[in-house]
C-alpha positions in Angstrom: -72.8 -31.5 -26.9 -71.5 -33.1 -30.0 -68.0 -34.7 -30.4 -67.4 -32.2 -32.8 -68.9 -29.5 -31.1 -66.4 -30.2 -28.5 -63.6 -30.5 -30.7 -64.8 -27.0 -32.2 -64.8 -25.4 -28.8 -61.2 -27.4 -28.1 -59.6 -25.5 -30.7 -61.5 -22.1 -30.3 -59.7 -22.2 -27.1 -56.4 -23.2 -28.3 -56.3 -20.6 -30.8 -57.2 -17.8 -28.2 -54.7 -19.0 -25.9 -52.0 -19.3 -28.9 -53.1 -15.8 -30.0 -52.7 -14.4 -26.3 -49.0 -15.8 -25.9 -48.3 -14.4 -29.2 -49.8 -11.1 -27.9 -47.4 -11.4 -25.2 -44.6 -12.4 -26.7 -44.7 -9.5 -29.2 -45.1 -7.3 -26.2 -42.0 -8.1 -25.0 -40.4 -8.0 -28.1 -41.4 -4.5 -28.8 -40.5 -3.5 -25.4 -37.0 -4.6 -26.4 -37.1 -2.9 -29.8 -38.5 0.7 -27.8 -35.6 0.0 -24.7 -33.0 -0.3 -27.9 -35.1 2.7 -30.0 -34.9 5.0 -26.5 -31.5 4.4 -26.3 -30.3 5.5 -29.3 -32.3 8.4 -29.3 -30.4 9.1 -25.4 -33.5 8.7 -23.4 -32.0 6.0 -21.2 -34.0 6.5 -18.2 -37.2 5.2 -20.5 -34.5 3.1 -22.2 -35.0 1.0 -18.6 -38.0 1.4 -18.7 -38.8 -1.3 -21.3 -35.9 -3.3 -20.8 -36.6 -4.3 -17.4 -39.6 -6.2 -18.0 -38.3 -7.9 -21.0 -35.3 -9.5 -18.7 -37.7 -11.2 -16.4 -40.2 -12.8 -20.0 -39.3 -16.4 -20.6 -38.6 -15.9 -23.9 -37.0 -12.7 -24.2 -35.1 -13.1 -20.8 -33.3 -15.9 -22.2 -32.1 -13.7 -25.1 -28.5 -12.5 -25.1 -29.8 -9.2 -27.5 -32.3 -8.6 -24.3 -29.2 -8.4 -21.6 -26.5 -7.0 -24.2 -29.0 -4.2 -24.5 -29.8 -3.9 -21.1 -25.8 -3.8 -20.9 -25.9 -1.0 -22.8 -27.7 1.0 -21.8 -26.7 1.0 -17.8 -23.2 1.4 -19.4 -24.5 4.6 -21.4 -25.4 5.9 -17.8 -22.5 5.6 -15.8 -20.0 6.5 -18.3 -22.3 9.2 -19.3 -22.4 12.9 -18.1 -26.0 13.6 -17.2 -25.8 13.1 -13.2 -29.6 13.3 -12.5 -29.7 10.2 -14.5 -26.6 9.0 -12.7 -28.2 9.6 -9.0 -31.7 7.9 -10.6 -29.8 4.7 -11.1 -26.9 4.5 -8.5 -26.2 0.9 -9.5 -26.0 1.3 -13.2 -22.5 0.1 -13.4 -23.2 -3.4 -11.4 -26.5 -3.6 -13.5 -24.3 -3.4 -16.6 -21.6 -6.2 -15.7 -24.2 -7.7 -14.2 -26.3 -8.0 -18.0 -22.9 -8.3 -20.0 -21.8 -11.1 -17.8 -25.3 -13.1 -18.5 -25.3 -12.0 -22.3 -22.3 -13.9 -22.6 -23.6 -16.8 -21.0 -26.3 -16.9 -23.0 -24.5 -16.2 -26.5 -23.7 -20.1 -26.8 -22.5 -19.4 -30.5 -20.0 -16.1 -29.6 -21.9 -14.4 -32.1 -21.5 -11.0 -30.0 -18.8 -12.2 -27.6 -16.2 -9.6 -28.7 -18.5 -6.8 -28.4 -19.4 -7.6 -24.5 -15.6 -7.9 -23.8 -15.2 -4.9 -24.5 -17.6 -3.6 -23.1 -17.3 -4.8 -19.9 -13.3 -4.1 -20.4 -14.4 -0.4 -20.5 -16.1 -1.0 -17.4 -13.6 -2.5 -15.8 -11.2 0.5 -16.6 -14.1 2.6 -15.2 -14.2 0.9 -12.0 -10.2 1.0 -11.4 -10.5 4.8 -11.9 -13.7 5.4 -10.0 -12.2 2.9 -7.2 -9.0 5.7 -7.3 -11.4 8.6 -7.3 -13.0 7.4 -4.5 -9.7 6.6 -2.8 -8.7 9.8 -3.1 -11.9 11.0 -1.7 -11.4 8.8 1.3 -14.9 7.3 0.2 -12.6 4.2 1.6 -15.6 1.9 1.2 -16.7 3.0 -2.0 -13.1 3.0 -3.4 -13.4 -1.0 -1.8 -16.6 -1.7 -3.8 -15.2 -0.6 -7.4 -12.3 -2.7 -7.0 -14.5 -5.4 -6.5 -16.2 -5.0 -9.6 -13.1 -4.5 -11.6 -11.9 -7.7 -10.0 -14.8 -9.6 -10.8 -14.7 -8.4 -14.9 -11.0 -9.6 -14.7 -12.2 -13.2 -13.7 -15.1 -13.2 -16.9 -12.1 -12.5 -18.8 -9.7 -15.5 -16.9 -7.6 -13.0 -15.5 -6.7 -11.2 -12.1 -6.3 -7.9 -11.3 -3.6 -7.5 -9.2 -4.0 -3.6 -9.3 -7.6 -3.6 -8.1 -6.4 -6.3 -5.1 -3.3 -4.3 -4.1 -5.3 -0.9 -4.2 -7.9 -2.6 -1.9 -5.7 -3.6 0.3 -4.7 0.2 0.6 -7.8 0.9 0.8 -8.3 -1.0 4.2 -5.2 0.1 5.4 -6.6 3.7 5.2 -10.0 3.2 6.9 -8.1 1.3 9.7 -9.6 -2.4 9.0 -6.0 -3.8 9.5 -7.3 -7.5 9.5 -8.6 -6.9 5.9 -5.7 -5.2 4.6 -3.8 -8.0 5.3 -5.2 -10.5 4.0 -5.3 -8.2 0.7 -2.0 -7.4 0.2 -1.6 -11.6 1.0 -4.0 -11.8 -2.1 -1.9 -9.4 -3.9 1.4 -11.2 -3.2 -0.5 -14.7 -4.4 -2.0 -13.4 -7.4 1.6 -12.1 -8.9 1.4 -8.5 -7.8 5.2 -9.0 -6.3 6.8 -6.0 -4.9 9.3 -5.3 -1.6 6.8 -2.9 0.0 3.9 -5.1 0.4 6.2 -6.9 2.9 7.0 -4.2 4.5 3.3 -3.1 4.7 1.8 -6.5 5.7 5.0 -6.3 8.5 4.3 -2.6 9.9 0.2 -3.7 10.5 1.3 -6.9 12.2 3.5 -4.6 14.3 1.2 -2.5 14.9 -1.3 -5.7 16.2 1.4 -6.1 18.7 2.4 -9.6 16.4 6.2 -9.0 16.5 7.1 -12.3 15.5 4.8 -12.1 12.7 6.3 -8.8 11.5 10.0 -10.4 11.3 8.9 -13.6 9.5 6.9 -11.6 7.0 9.8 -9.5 6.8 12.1 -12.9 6.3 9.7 -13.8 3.4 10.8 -10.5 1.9 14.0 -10.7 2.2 14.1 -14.1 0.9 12.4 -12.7 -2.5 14.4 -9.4 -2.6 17.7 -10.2 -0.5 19.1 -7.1 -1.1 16.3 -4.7 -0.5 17.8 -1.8 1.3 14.4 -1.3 3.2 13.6 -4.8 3.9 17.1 -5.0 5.5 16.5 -2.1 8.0 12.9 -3.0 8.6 14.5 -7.0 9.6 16.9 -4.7 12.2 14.7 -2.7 13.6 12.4 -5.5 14.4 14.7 -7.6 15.4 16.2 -5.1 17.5 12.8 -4.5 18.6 12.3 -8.0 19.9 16.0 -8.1 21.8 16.9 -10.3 19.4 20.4 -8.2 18.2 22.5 -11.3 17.8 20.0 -12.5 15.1 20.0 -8.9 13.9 23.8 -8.5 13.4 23.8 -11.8 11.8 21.4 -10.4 9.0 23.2 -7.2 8.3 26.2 -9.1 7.9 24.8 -11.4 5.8 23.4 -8.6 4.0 26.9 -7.2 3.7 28.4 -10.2 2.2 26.0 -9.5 -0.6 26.9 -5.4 -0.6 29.8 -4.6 0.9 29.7 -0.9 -0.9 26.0 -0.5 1.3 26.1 2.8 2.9 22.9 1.6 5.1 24.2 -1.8 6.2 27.2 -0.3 7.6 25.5 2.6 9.3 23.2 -0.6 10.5 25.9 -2.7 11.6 27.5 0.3 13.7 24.7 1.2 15.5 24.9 -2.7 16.5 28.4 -2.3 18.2 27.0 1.0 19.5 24.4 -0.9 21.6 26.9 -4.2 22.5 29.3 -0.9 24.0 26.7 1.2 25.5 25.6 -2.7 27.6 29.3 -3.6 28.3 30.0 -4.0 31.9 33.6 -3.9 31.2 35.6 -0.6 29.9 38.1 -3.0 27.9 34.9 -4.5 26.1 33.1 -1.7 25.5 36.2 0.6 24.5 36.9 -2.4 21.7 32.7 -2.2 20.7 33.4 1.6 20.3 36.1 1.4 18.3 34.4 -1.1 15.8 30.9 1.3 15.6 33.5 4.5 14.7 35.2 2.1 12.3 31.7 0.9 10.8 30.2 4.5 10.8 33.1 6.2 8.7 33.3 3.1 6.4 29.5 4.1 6.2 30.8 7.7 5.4 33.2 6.8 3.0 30.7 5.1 0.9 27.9 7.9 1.1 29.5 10.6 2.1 26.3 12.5 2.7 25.0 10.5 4.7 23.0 12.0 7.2 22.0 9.1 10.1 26.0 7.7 10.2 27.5 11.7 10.3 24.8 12.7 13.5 24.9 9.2 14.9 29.2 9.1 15.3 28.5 12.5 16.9 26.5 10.7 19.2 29.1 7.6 19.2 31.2 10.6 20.7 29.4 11.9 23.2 28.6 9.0 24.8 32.0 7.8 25.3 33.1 11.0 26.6 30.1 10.8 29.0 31.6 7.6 30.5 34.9 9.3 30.4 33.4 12.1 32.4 32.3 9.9 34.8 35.3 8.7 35.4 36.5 11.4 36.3 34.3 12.5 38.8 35.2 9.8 40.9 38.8 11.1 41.1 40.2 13.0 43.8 43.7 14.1 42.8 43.2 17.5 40.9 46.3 16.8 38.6 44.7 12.9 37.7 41.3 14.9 37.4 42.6 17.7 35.2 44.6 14.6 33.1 40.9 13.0 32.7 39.0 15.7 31.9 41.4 16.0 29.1 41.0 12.8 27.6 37.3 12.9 28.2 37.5 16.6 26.3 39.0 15.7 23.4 36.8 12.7 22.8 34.1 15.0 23.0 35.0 17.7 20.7 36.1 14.8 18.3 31.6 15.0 17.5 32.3 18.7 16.0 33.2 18.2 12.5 30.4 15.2 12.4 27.3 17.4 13.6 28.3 20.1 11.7 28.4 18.1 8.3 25.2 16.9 9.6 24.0 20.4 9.7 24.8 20.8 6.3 22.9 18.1 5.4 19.4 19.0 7.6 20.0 22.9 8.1 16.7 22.8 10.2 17.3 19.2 12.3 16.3 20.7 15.7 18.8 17.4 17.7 22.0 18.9 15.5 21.7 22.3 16.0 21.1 21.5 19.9 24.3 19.3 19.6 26.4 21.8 18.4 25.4 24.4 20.8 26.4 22.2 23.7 29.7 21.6 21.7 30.2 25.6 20.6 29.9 26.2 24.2 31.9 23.7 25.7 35.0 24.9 23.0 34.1 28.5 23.5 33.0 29.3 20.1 30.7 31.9 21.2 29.8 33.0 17.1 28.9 29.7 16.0 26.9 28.8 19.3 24.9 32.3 18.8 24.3 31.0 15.2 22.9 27.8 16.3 20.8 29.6 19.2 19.3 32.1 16.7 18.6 29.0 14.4 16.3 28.0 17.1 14.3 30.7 17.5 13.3 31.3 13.9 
């Protein structure tokens, strides 16, 4: 064989090889052209058909027309209405972020870089809503799985989406993953979503973990944000009170008071306080002088919110118990004139809980506790109309 002859046969084979990657190239550009031709004419399922093998070409996979279109087109089908297509491609909606997100990347000019914004900002509004729907559902892991995706869009577009975070969290909470919710609504409270209740939620799911001391300095890092937060302020008593910790607890509602001193709640708080130092006195002078400070914090309570439920039943109950200790006084006397003089005072303290329970009544008309309060009270003043009323309440 000649040198030419070679050379001939060189660039026979050059030119069939050139001719075959042209072939294939113009393959794969025409199954882009059909995937975009398909689509328009809303056959999307053979829309994907075509698309697909264009992504994975070397040339046409490194075109951002290739992935906007395959973009597209998975958009077209999960905002669309056809569900057989829908339940055919389950992931359309991650396929489509999935394609916007690498058309951008690959559109180094931002030639199209408006146009897959928003797109994938209608995506992300369908994944928020989707996440709800779910939600709702309790489809809790599928609810879990849309905010994600929503989340992610947010970050292509240098922002965070403190809805989708916070509704995750929620979403946890409601399929019992506790752990997860937590650190969600920690997430939330980092990435700016800053409202009193997460506090409270991240504290009631510590409590719930048995982690009392978490719950109260979770609860301290709310009311630090929001110091007069009626609910972060009774949530610090409770747990407080919970842990046995009431000095640190009346220090709060005071503190709390300093700040609102026309707070209906912090008084009714701050009575129940004295309530508990009278009911664990070991001496009648002390706990006669704790009594006397709860009635005095209970009315102020009353007089500030005068339909206040908890402060009206819980004097009545303020009541009662002192006239229980006076009772039992009493029963430890043996002279029938000091007895009858002690039963006296012990009466009259407890019908001073009448006029209490029954504004508490008119408050809570079905409050099972009142009505069996003033039946004891009816009976014990002889009111035998008003303790039939309260009887027949109970049977309805």
């Amino acid at each position: 064989m000649t040198l030419t002859e070679t050379n001939g046969t060189m660039k026979s084979f050059l030119t069939i090889a050139f001719t075959a990657g042209t072939l294939a190239l113009t393959a794969q550009n025409a199954n882009v052209v059909n995937a975009y031709n398909y689509m328009n004419d809303g056959q999307l399922a053979k829309a994907v058909e075509f698309i697909e093998p264009a992504t994975t070409d070397a040339k046409t996979g490194a075109s951002e027309k290739t992935w906007r279109y395959r973009g597209d087109i998975y958009r077209l089908i999960a905002m669309g209405t056809d569900q057989a297509v829908k339940d055919q491609f389950p992931q359309a909606m991650d396929k489509a972020v999935e394609s916007y997100l690498k058309a951008d990347e690959l559109d180094a000019k931002g030639n199209n870089k408006e146009e897959n914004m928003r797109a994938l900002g209608a995506l992300q509004g369908l994944s928020l809503n989707s996440g709800n729907d779910a939600f709702t559902a309790k489809d809790y892991d599928k609810a879990i799985a849309n905010y994600a995706r929503s989340e992610k869009i947010a970050k292509a577009f240098g922002q965070t989406d403190t809805n989708a975070i916070f509704n995750s969290a929620l979403a946890y909470e409601s399929k019992g993953d506790h752990a997860g919710a937590i650190t969600r609504y920690r997430e939330a409270l980092t990435a700016g979503y800053h409202k009193p209740e997460i506090y409270r939620y991240i504290a009631s799911l510590e409590r719930k973990q048995e982690n009392l001391d978490g719950a109260i300095r979770t609860i301290g890092e709310g009311r630090k944000a929001y110091p007069d937060n009626k609910d972060l302020i009774l949530d610090e008593m409770s747990y407080l009170l919970a842990a046995n910790r009431s000095a640190e607890a009346e220090e709060s509602v005071k503190l709390g008071l300093q700040k609102d001193p026309n707070n209906a709640i912090l008084w009714s708080v701050l009575a129940s306080l004295y309530d508990k130092k009278a009911s664990d006195a070991t001496e009648e002078a002390v706990m006669t002088e704790w009594y006397g400070k709860a009635e005095e914090a209970y009315k102020k309570s009353l007089e500030l919110d005068p339909k206040f439920f908890d402060s009206y039943f819980n004097i009545g109950v303020l009541y009662n118990n002192r006239a229980a200790f006076e009772y039992e006084k009493c029963n430890k006397i043996k002279s029938d004139a000091e007895y009858t003089k002690c039963k006296t005072v012990a009466d009259d303290i407890y019908v001073k809980a009448v006029p209490f329970f029954e504004k508490a009544h008119e408050l809570k008309t079905d409050d099972v506790p009142t009505i069996q309060q003033l039946m004891k009270l009816y009976a014990k003043t002889g009111d035998q109309a008003k303790y039939a009323t309260m009887k027949g309440l109970l049977k309805e």
